[in-house]
C-alpha positions as CSV (number, residue, x, y, z in Angstrom):
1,X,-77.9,71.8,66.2
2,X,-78.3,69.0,69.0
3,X,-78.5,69.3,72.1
4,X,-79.4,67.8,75.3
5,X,-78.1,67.7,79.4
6,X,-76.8,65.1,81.5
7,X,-73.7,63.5,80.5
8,X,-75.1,60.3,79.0
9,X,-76.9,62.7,77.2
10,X,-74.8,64.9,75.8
11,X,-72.9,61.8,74.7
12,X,-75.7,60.3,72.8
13,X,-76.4,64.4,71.4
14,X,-73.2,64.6,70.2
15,X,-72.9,60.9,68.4
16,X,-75.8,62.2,66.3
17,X,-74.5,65.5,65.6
18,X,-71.2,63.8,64.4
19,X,-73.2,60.9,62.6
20,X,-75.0,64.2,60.9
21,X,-71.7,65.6,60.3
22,X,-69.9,62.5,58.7
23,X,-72.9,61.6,56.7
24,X,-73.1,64.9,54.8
25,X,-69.3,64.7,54.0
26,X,-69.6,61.0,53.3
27,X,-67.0,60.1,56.1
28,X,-63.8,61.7,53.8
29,X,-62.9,64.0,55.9
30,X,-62.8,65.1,59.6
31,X,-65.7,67.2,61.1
32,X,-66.1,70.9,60.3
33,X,-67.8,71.4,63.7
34,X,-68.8,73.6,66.9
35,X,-69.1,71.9,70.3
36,X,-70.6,74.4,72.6
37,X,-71.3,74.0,76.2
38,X,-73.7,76.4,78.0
39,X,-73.1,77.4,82.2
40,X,-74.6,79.3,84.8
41,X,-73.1,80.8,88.1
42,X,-76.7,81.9,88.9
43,X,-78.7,79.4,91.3
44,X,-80.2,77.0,89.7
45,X,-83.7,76.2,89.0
46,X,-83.8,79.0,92.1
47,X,-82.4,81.9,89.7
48,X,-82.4,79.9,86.2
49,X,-84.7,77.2,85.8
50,X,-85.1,77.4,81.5
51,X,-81.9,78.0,79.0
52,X,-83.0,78.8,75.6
53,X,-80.1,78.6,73.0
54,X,-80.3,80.2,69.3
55,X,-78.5,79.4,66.2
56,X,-79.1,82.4,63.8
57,X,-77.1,83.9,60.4
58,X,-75.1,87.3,61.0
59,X,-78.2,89.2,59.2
60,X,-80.0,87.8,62.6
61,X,-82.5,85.3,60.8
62,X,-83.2,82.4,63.3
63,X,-82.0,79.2,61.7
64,X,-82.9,76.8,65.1
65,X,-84.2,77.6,68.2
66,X,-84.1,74.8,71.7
67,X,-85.4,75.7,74.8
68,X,-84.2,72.9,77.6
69,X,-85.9,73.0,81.4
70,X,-82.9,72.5,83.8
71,X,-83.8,71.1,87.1
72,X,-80.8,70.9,89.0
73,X,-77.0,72.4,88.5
74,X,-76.2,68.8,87.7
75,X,-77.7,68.8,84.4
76,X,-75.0,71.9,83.3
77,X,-73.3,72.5,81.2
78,X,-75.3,72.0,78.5
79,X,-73.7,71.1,75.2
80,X,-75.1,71.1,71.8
81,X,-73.2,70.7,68.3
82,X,-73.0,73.5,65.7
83,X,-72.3,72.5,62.1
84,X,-71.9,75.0,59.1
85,X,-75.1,76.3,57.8
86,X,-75.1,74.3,53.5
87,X,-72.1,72.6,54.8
88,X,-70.2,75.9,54.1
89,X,-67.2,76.4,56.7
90,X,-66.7,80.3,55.7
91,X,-69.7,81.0,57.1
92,X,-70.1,83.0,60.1
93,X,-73.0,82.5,62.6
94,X,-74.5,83.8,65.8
95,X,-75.4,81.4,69.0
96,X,-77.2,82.6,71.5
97,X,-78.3,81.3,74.5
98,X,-80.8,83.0,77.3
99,X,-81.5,82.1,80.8
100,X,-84.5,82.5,82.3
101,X,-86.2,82.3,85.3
102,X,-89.2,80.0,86.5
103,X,-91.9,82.6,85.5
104,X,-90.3,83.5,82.1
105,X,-88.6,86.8,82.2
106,X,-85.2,86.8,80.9
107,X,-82.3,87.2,84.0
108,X,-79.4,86.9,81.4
109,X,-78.1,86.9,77.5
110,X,-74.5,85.8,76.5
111,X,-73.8,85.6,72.7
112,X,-70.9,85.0,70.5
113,X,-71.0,85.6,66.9
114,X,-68.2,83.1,65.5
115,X,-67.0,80.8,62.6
116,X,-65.8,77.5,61.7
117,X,-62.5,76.0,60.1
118,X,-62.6,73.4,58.1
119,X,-61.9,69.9,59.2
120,X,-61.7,71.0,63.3
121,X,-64.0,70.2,66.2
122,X,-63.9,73.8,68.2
123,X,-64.9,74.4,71.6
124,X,-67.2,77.9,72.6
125,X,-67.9,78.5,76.2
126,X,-70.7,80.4,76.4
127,X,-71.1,81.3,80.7
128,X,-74.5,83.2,81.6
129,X,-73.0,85.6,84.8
130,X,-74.3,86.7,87.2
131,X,-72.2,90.0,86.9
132,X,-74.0,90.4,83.8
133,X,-77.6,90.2,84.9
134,X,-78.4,93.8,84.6
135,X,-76.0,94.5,81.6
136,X,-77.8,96.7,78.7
137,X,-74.9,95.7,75.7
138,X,-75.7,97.4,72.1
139,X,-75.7,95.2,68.8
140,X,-72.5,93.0,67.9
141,X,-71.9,93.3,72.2
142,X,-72.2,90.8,74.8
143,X,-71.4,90.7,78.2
144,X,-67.7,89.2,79.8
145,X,-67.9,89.6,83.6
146,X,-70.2,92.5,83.9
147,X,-68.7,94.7,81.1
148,X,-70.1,95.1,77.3
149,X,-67.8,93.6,74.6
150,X,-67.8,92.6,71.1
151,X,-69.5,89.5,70.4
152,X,-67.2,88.2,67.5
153,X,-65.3,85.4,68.6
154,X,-62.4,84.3,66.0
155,X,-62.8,80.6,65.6
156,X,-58.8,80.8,64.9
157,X,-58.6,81.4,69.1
158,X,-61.1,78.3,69.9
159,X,-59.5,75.2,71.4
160,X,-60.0,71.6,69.3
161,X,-61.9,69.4,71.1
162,X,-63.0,65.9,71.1
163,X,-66.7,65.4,70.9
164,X,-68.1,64.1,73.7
165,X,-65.2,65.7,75.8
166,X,-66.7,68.9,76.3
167,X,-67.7,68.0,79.8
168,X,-64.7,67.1,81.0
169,X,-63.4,71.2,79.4
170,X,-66.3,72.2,82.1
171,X,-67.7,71.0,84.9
172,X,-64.9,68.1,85.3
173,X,-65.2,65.0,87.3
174,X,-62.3,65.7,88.5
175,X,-62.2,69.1,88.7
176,X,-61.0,72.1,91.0
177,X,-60.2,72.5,94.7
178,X,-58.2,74.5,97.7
179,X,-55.6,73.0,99.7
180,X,-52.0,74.8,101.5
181,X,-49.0,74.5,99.4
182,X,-46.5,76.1,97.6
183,X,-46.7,73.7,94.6
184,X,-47.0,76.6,92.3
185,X,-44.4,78.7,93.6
186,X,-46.8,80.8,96.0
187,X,-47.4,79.1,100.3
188,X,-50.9,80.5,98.9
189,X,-51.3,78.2,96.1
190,X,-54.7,76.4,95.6
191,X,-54.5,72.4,94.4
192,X,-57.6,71.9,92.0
193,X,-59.8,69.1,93.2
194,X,-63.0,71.2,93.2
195,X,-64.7,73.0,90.5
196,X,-64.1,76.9,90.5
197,X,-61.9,77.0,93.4
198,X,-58.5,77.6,91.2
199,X,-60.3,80.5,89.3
200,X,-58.7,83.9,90.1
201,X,-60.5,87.0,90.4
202,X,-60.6,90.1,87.8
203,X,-57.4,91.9,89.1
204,X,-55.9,89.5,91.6
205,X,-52.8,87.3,91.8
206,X,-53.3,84.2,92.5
207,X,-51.2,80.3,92.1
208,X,-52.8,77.1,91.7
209,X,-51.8,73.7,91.3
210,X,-52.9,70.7,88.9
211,X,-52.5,67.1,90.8
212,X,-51.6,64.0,88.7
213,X,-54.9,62.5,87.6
214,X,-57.3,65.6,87.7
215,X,-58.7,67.5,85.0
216,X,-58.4,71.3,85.8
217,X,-60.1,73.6,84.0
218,X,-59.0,77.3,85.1
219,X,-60.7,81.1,84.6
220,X,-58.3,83.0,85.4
221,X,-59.8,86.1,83.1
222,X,-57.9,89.3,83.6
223,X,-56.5,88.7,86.5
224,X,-53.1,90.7,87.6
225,X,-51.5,87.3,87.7
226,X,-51.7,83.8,87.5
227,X,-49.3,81.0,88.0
228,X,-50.3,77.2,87.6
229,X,-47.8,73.6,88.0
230,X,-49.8,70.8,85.8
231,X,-48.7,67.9,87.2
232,X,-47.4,64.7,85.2
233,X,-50.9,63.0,83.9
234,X,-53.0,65.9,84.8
235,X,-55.5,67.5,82.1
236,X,-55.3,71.3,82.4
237,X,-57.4,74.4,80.4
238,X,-56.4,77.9,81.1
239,X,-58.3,80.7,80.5
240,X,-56.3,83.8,80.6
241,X,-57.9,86.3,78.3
242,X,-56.9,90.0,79.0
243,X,-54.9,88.4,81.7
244,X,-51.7,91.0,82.4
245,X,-49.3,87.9,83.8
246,X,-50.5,83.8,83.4
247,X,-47.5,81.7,84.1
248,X,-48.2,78.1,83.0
249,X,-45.9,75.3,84.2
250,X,-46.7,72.1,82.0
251,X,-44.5,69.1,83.2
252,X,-43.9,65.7,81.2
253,X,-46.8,63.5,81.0
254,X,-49.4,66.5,81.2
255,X,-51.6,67.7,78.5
256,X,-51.9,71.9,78.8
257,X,-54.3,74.3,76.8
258,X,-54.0,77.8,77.6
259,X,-56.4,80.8,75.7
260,X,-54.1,84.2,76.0
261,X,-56.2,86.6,73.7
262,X,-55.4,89.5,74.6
263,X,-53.3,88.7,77.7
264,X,-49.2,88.6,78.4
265,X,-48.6,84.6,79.0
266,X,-45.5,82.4,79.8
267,X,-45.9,78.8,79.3
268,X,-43.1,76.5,80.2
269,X,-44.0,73.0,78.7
270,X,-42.6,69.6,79.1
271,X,-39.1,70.2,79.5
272,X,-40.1,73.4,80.9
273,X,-38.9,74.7,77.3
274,X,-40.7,77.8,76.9
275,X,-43.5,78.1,74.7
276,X,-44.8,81.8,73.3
277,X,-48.3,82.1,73.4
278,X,-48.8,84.3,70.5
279,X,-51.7,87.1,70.9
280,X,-55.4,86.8,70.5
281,X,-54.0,82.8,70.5
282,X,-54.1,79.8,72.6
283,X,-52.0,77.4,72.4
284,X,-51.8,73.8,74.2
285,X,-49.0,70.9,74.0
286,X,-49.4,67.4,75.7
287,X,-46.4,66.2,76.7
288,X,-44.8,62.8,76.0
């Protein structure tokens, strides 16, 4: 496991994690691999000021351990690689990661208990919530927006990702902002130019749009409903897990990625030729 913050950083993290990865498979194949990013909504180093991550084995045995100071919100996400324990891509693992405060005391756990498949760079979001600070979740649980889940994450659902990308899936330099418009089919419609202000609300309706050029990247978790246009040569991720309605609107030119485990999604790609997001799926096109 590698890890490190800033993005120069978690650059240089991730060339040594793939370096590790290519090295033990002598370069033949692509890597087997978990990119994992790390985020807070708490305040930060007011509310979090340390992040300690854990890699463990399903029987709980601690394979690696990193605790990382953060100083500011600029140094988040943090991103670390995951490669199969003995190279072996059927196994199934547990990462952790812990936020806590500047006097030591835990404020909050997240935890996903996930595999691999062969020959794929995945992405995990891992988000420590503030919802979830006072959460009390029993073995094989974590905490999603203030409620107890299962941890198991199938690796089957996880978006491919580019190493060295994973930034640009989180905290985007482009990013997420609110303007007027009816872009998305709504006079309420947000346009995504800072981050978080296109994410919807547990049991809201909401419409966003993705300008040409930006990199949006969208939580619109169980929401009522969500509708989003990505523009020609916009970068969009949509996460609408448990979500009851997410329209997606992916025009030429545009590269979409939208998780619907879960959720009821309707995503209209290129030449707005619908595309079925199967169940406890996501699915992602980039058009020509």
């Amino acid at each position: 496991m590698a890890l490190r913050t800033g993005q120069a950083a978690a650059r240089a993290a991730l060339c040594a994690l793939t370096t590790l990865a290519c090295t033990a498979m002598g370069c033949t194949t692509p890597a087997t691999q978990l990119v994992v990013t790390v985020d807070t909504d708490l305040a930060v180093p007011e509310e979090v000021a340390t992040v300690v991550v854990r890699l463990r084995r399903t029987s709980g045995q601690l394979i690696e351990e990193r605790t990382v100071v953060v100083a500011s919100a600029s140094e988040l996400p943090l991103s670390f690689g995951v490669v199969p324990p003995e190279g072996d891509a059927d196994t199934t693992v547990l990462v952790e990661a812990e936020a806590q405060d500047a006097a030591g005391a835990v404020v909050v756990v997240v935890a996903a208990r996930t595999g691999f498949v062969a020959e794929r760079s995945l992405l995990l979001r891992m988000l420590l919530q503030r919802s979830c600070r006072s959460a009390v979740c029993g073995e094989a649980e974590t905490c999603i927006d203030g409620v107890c889940e299962s941890d198991r994450v199938d690796p089957t659902t996880l978006p491919p990702i580019t190493p060295g990308a994973e930034r640009d899936a989180g905290r985007a330099d482009g990013g997420l902002g609110v303007d007027g418009g009816s872009d998305a089919g709504s006079p309420d419609a947000a346009v995504c130019a800072a981050p978080g202000s296109c994410d919807c609300p547990p049991n809201e309706s909401c419409a966003a749009v993705c300008r040409a050029g930006e990199v949006c990247v969208v939580v619109a978790r169980r929401a009522a409903s969500f509708a989003l246009r990505c523009e020609s040569g916009s970068r969009c991720t949509v996460d609408c897990r448990r979500t009851t309605s997410c329209v997606v609107d992916c025009a030429p030119g545009a590269a979409c990625l939208v998780d619907c485990s879960m959720g009821t999604c309707s995503f209209a790609s290129c030449e707005s030729a619908p595309l079925a997001c199967p169940p406890r799926l996501a699915c992602g096109v980039a058009c020509p």
